[in-house]
N, C-alpha and C positions, 0 to 999 in steps of 0.2 A: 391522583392529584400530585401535584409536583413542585416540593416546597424547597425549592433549590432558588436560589436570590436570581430575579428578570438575567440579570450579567450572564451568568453559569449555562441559563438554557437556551442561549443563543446558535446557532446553526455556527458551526467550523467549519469554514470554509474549505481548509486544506487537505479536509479528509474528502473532498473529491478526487483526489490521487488516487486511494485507494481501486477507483476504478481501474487505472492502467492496467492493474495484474490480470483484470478480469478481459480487458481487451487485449493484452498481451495474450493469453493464455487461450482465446477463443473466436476471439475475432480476427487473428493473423494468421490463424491456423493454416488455412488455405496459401498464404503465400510462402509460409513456412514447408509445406510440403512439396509447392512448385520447385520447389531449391535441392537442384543435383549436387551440388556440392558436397565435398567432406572436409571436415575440421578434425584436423588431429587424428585423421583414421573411424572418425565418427561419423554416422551421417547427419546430416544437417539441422532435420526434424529433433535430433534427439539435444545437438545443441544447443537448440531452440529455447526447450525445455528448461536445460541446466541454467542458462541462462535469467531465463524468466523465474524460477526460481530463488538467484541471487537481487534480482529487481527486484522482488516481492517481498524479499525480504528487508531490503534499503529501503523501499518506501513505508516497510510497517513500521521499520525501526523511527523512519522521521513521522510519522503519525504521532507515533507514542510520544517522541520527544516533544512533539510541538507541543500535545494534549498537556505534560506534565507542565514545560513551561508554561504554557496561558493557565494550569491552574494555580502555580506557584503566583504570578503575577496579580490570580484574583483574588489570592488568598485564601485558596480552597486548604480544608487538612489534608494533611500528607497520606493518609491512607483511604480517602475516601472514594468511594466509586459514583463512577456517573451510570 
């Protein structure tokens, strides 16, 4: 049961982002591989990777920020989990 106030358990929209990393990371694959190139002496697939790694990372970072703001905004407590 879930006794968190109607506001709180509403769907967040922006954590549809989340997806990118998982389409970065799996659904580009193939094109990432078609790619002769080299970057910086690296081959291409690998700085794909590093890449999509620091993405992964900017979008969890703005996830979280968002999350904290909309809780700050609903008045959630500062330590609480969802």
């Amino acid at each position: 049961m879930d006794d968190r106030p109607a506001s709180r358990s509403g769907w967040r929209h922006y954590r549809l982002l989340l997806i990118i990393p998982f389409i970065w990371q799996i659904g580009l694959v193939p094109f990432a591989n078609s790619v002769d190139m080299r970057v910086l002496s690296l081959p291409f697939p690998m700085v794909w990777q590093m890449v999509g790694i620091l993405v992964t990372s900017g979008i969890i970072a703005t996830v979280f920020t968002l999350d904290r703001r909309r809780d700050r905004a609903e008045g959630a407590p500062e330590g609480e989990d969802l």
